[in-house]
C-alpha positions as CSV (number, residue, x, y, z in Angstrom):
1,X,-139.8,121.6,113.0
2,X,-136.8,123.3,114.6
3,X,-138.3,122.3,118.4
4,X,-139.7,118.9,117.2
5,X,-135.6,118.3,116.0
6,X,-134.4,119.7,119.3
7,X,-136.5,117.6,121.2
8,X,-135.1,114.6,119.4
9,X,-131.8,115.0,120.1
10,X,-132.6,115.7,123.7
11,X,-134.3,112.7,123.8
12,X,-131.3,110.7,122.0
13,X,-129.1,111.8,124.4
14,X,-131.0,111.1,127.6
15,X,-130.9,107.5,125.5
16,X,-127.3,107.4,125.2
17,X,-126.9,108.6,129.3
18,X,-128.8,105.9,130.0
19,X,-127.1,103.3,128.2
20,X,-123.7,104.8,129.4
21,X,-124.7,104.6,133.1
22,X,-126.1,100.9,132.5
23,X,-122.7,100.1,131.6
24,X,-120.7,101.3,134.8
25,X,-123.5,99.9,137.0
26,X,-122.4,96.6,135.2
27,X,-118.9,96.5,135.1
28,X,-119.0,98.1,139.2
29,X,-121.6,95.0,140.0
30,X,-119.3,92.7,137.9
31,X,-116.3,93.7,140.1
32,X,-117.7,93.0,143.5
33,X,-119.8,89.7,142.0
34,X,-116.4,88.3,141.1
35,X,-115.3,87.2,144.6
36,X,-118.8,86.2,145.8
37,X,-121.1,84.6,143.4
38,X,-120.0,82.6,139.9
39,X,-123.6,82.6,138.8
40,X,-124.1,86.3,138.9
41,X,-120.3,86.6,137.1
42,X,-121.9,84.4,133.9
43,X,-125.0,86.6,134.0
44,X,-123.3,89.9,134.0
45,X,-120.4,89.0,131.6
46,X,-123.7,88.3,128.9
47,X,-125.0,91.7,130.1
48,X,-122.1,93.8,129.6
49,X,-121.4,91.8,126.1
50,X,-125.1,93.1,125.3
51,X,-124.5,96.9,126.6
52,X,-121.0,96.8,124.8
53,X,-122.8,96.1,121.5
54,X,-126.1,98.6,122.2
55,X,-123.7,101.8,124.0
56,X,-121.3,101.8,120.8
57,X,-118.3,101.0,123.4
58,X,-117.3,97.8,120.9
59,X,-117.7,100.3,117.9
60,X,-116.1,102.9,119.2
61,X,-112.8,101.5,120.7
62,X,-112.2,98.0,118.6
63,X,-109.8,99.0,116.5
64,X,-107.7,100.3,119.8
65,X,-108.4,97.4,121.1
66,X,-106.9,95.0,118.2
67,X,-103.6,97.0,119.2
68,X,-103.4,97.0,122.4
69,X,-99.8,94.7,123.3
70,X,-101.7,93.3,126.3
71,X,-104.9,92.6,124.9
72,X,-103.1,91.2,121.5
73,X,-101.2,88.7,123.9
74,X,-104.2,87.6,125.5
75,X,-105.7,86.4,122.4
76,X,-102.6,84.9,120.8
77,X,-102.5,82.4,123.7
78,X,-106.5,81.8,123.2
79,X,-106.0,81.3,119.1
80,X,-103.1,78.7,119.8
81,X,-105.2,77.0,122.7
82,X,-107.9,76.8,119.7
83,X,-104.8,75.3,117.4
84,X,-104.0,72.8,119.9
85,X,-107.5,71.4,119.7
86,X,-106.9,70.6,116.3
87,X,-104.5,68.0,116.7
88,X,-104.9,66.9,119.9
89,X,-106.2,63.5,120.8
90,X,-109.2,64.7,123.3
91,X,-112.8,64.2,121.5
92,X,-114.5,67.9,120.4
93,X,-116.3,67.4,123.8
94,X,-113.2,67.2,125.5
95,X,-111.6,69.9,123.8
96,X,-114.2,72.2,123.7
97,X,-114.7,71.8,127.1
98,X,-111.0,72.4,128.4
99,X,-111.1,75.4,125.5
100,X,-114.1,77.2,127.8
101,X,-111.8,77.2,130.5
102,X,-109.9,79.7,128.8
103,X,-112.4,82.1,127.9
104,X,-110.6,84.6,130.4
105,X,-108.0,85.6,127.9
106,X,-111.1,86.8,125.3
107,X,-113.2,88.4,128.1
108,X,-109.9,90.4,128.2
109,X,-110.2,92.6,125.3
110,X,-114.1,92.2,125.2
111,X,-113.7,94.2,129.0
112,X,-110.5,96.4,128.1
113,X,-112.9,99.2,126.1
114,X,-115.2,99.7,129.8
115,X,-112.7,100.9,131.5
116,X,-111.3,103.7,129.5
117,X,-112.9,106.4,132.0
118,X,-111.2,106.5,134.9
119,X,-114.0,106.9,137.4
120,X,-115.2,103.1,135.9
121,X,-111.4,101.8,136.7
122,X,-111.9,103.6,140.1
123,X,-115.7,102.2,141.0
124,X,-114.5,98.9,139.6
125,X,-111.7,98.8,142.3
126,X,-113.6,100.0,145.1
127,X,-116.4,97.3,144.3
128,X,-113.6,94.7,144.4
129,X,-112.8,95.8,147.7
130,X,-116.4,96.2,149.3
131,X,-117.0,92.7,148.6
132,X,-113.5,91.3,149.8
133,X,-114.7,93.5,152.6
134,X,-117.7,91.3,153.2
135,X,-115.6,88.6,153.1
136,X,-113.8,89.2,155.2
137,X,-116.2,90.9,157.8
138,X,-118.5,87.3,157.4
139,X,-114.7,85.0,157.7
140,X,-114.5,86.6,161.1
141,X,-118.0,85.7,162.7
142,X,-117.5,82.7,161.5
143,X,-113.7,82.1,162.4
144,X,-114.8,83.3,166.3
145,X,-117.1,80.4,166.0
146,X,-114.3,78.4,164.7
147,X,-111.3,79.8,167.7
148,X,-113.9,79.0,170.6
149,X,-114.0,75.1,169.6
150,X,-110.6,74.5,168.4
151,X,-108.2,72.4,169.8
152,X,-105.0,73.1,167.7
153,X,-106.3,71.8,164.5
154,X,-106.5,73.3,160.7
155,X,-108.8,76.3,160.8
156,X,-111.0,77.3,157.4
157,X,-113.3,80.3,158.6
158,X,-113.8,80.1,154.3
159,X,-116.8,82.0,153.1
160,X,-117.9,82.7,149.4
161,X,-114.7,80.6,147.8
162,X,-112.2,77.9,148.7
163,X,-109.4,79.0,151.3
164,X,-107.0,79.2,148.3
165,X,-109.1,81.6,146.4
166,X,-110.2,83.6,149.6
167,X,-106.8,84.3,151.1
168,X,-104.9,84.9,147.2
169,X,-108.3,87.4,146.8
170,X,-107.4,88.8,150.0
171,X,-104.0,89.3,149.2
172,X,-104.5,92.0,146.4
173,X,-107.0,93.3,148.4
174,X,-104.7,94.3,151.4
175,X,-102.1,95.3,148.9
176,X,-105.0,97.9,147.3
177,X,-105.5,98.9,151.4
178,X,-101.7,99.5,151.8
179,X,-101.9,101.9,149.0
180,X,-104.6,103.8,150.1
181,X,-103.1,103.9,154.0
182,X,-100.0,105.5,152.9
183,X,-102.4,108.0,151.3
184,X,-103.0,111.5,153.9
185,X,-106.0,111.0,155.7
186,X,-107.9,108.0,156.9
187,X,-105.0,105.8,157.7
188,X,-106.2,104.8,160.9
189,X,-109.1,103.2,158.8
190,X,-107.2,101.2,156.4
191,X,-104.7,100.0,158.7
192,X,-107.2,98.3,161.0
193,X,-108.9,96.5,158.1
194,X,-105.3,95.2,157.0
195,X,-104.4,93.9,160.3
196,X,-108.3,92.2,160.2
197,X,-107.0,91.1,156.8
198,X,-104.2,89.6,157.9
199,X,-105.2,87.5,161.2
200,X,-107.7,86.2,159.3
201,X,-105.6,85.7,156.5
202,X,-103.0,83.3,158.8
203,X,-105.2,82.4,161.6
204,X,-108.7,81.6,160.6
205,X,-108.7,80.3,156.7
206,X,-105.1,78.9,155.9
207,X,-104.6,79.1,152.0
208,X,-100.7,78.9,151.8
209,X,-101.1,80.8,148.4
210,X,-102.4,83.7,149.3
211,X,-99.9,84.0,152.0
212,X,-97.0,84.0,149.9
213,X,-98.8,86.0,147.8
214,X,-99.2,88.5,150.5
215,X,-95.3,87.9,151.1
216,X,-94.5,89.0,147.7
217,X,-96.7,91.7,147.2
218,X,-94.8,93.5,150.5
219,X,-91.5,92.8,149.2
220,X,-92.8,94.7,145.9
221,X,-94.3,97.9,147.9
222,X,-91.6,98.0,150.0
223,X,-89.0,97.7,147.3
224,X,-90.8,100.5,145.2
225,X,-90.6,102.9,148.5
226,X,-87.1,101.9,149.3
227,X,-85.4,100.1,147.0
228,X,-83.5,97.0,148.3
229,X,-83.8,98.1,151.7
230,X,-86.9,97.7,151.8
231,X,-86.5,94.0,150.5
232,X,-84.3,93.2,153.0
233,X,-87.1,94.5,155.8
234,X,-89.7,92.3,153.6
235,X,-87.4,89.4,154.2
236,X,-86.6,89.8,157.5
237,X,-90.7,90.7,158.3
238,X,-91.9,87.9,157.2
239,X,-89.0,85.5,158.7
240,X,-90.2,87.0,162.1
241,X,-93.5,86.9,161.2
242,X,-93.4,83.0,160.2
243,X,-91.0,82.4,163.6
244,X,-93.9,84.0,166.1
245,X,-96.9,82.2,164.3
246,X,-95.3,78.9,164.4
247,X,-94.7,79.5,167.7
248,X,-98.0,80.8,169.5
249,X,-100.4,79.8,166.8
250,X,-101.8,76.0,167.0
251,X,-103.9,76.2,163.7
252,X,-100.5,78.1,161.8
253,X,-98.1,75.2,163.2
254,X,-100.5,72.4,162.2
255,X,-100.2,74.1,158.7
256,X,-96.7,73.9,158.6
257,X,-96.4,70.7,160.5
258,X,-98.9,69.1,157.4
259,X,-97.0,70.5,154.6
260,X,-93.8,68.7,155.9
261,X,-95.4,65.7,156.4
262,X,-96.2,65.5,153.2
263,X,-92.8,66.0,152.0
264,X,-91.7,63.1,153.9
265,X,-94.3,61.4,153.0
266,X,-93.3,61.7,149.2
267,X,-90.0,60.8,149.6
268,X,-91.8,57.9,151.6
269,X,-94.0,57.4,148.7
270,X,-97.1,58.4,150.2
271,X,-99.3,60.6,148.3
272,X,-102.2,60.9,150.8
273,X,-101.6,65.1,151.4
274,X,-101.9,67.7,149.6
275,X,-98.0,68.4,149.5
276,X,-96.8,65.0,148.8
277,X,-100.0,65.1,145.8
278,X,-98.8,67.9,144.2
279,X,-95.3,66.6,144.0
280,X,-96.1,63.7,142.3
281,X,-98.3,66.2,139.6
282,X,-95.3,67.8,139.3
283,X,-93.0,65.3,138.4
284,X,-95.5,63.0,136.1
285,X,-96.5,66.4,134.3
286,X,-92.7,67.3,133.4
287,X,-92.3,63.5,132.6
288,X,-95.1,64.3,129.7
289,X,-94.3,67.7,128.9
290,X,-91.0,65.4,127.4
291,X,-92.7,63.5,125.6
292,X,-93.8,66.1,123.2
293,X,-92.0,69.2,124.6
294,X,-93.0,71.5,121.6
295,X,-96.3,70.7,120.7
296,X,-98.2,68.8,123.8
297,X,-100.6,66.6,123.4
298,X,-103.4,69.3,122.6
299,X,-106.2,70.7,124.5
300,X,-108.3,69.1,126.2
301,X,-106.1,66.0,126.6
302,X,-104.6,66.6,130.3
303,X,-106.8,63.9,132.2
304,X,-106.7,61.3,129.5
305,X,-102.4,61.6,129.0
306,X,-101.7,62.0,132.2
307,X,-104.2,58.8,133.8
308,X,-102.4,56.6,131.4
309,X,-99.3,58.3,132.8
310,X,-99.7,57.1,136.1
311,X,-101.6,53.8,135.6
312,X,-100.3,51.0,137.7
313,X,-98.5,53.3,140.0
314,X,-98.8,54.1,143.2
315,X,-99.2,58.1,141.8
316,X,-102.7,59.3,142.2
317,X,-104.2,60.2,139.2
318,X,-105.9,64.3,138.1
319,X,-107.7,66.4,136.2
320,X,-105.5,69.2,137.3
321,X,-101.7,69.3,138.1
322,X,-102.3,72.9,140.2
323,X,-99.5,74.3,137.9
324,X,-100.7,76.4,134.8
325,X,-97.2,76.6,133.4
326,X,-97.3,72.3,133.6
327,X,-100.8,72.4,132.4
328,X,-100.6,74.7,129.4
329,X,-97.3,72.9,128.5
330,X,-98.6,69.9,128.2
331,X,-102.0,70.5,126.1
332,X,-100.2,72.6,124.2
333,X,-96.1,71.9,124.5
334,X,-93.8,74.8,125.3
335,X,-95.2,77.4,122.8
336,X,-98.2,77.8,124.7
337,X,-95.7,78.4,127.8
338,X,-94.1,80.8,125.9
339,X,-96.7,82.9,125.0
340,X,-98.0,82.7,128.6
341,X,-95.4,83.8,129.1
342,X,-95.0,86.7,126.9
343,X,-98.5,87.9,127.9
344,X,-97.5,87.7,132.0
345,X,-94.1,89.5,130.9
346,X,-96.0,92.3,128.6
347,X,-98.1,93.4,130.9
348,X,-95.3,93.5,133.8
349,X,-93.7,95.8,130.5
350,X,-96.7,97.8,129.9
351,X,-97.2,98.4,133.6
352,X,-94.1,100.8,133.8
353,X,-96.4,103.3,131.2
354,X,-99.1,103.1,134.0
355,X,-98.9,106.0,136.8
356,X,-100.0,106.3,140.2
357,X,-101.7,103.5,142.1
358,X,-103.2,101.7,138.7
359,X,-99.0,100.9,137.8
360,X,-98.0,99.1,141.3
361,X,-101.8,97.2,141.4
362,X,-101.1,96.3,137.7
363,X,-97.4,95.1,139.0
364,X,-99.4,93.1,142.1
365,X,-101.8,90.9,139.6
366,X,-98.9,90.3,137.5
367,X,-97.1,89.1,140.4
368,X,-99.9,87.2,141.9
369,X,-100.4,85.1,138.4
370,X,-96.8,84.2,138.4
371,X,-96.1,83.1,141.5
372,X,-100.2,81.6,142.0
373,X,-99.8,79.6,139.2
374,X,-96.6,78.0,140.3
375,X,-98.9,76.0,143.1
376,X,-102.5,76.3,141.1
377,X,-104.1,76.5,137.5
378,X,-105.3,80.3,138.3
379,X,-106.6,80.8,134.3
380,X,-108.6,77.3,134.5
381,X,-110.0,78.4,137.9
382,X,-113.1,80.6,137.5
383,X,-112.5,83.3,140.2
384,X,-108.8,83.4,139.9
385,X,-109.5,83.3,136.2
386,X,-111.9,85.8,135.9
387,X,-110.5,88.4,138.5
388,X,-107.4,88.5,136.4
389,X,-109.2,88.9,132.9
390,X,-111.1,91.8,134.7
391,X,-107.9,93.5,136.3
392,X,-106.4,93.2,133.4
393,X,-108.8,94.7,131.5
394,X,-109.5,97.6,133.8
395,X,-105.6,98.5,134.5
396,X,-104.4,98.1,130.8
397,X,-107.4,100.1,129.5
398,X,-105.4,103.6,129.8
399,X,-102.9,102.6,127.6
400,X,-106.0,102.4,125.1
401,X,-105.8,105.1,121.4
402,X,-109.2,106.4,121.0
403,X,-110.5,105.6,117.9
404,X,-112.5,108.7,118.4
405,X,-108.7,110.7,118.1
406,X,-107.9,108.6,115.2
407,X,-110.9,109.0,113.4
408,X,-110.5,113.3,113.4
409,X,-107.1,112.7,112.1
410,X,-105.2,113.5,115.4
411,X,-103.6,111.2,117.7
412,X,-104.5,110.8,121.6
413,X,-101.5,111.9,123.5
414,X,-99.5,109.3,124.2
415,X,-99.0,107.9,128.1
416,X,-96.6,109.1,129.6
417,X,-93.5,107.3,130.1
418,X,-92.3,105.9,133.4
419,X,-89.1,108.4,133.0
420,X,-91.5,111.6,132.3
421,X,-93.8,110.3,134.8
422,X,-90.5,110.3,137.8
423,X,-89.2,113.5,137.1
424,X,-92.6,115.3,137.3
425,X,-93.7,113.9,140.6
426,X,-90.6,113.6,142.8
427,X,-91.0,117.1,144.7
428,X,-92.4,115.4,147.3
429,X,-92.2,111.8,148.9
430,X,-95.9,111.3,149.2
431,X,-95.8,111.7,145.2
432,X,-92.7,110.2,145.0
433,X,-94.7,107.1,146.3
434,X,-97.4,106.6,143.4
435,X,-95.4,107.5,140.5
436,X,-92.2,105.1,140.8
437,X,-89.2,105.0,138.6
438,X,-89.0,102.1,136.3
């Protein structure tokens, strides 16, 4: 009996390794499908769903989950997206619809309990990275292509995604390079795949986003190593930077050249570029926000509201105003902005408990949503969308209480603080780099 029982439990565990290890190959694969292939995100999201329910990962962390700031943000912004369906005037079909859009902010907390190990949050990052890697190896064969032909015009060496979710992709992904060049060892490495990174990012695709993206994401390194020094050489970089592509790059000057056009031509009242469109969102989507500032119109009611908006203008009509805060505010008024808000600003919060690399990339995605979805609907869109709900979940997920602690009456030690965090670290300035003051 004694060896029949032993064998048992040997045999459970092997069980329980195997379920464990079929969970970090899904969440890795997840990480680098992301970028690459929306059809292979929808069939891993069901899969790790599946292996949260039959590893015990849901059972074991759920309650840490349910109070988790971050995670408790995300779905306060789903629930009143779901409230805003309620009284809106979209059919269900409509509603439901828009509603799906948003499933980011519940894959949030259904991801958060994978990525409690860190060699999960580590794998999860490098797999980002191998497949922006890809990207950008497969932008460049193409963009040669591209260069040989081109006479001046608009280049778009765009390879998995759209050149707006390529470069703002590629963006945190040089930002997650910087970090690991200022590491000892290997910088050679890293700093030739940035500068890769970023000719392809201005010379061969072209999405303005990700570029000033890539702007802000410099001024916040360079502010963390040297304060407001270093935002005054981010400033100055990039004015020099801007000044010398403008001048010696034909496909960067026709970018510029086409985004003032279409400022004239909205003043003209021409609304046949992408500039002079997005304008005119702009301005028709605050003219509705309004109309009912508090409330909106509910979910699922943006094309509708905002086609009757503009009929018998000359204003082109949407189904997106490429501005989340516009688009949130006007499905569901300004307490949807506000919590979108609150959840951008809580996690910008909760970063500062974060240490080492995991606290400046949680600070870049926060960054990147803020300022993205100034010029896009980044939570509508499914990689934008989807890379943030899974960033979010694997940054934010050491700042989990086991419920394993809990449930043998102690408490997990609490993270440490951004104060305790400084004081331990600053002996030397290669620490001093990773673990920041607040």
């Amino acid at each position: 009996m004694g060896a029949e029982d032993d064998g048992k439990r040997r045999s459970s565990g092997r069980e329980r390794i195997d379920w464990q290890r079929m969970t970090l190959w899904a969440t890795v694969a997840l990480g680098a499908a992301i970028p690459i292939s929306v059809q292979a995100v929808a069939v891993l999201s069901l899969v790790l769903v599946v292996l949260g329910l039959l590893s015990g990962e849901y059972v074991r962390h759920w309650r840490a989950v349910l109070r988790h700031p971050v995670a408790l943000a995300a779905l306060a912004l789903f629930v009143w997206l779901l409230v805003a369906l309620l009284y809106g005037s979209a059919t269900w079909e409509e509603g439901l619809h828009a509603l799906k859009k948003y499933r980011e902010l519940l894959l949030i907390p259904l991801w958060m309990p994978f990525f409690h190990d860190p060699q999960r949050r580590r794998l999860g990052l490098y797999a980002f990275l191998g497949a922006m890697l890809l990207t950008l190896a497969v932008s460049w064969v193409e963009g040669i292509g591209l260069l040989i032909h081109s006479n001046g015009e608009v280049l778009e060496a765009v390879v998995f995604k759209q050149r707006i979710t390529q470069n703002t992709l590629m963006a945190l992904a040089v930002f997650w390079m910087a970090l690991q060049a200022l590491r000892p060892g290997r910088r050679g490495l890293w700093i030739g795949l940035i500068v890769l990174a970023l000719a392809d990012m201005f010379l061969l695709v072209g999405g303005r986003t990700g570029e000033l993206v890539l702007v802000a994401l410099a001024g916040l390194l360079l502010f963390h190593q040297y304060r407001w020094k270093g935002l005054a050489t981010a400033a100055l970089g990039t004015i020099t930077l801007v000044t010398l592509l403008y001048l010696s790059s034909g496909p960067f000057k026709a970018r510029i050249d086409e985004a003032r056009e279409g400022l004239v031509g909205y003043r003209s009242g021409e609304y046949n570029l992408s500039t002079s469109m997005r304008l005119s969102f702009y301005k028709n989507s605050l003219a509705l926000i309004g109309q009912r500032p508090l409330l909106g119109f509910g979910t699922g009611s943006f094309t509708s509201v905002y086609a009757a908006q503009v009929a018998g203008s000359a204003y082109p009509a949407t189904e997106n105003p490429h501005n989340e805060y516009l688009l949130i505010g006007i499905q569901s008024g300004l307490i949807g902005v506000a919590l979108y808000l609150y959840l951008l600003g809580r996690q910008w919060w909760e970063a500062r408990r974060l240490s080492g690399e995991e606290r400046l990339m949680a600070q870049a995605l926060v960054l990147t949503m803020v300022l993205g979805c100034l010029l896009n609907s980044f939570l509508l869109d499914h990689t934008e969308g989807h890379l943030y709900a899974y960033l979010t979940a694997l940054l934010f997920a050491p700042l989990l209480r086991s419920e394993d602690h809990t449930r043998s009456g102690s408490r997990c030690p609490p993270v440490a603080s951004p104060e305790a965090i400084s004081s331990r670290n600053s002996a030397t300035d290669s620490q001093r780099l990773f673990l920041l003051e607040a």
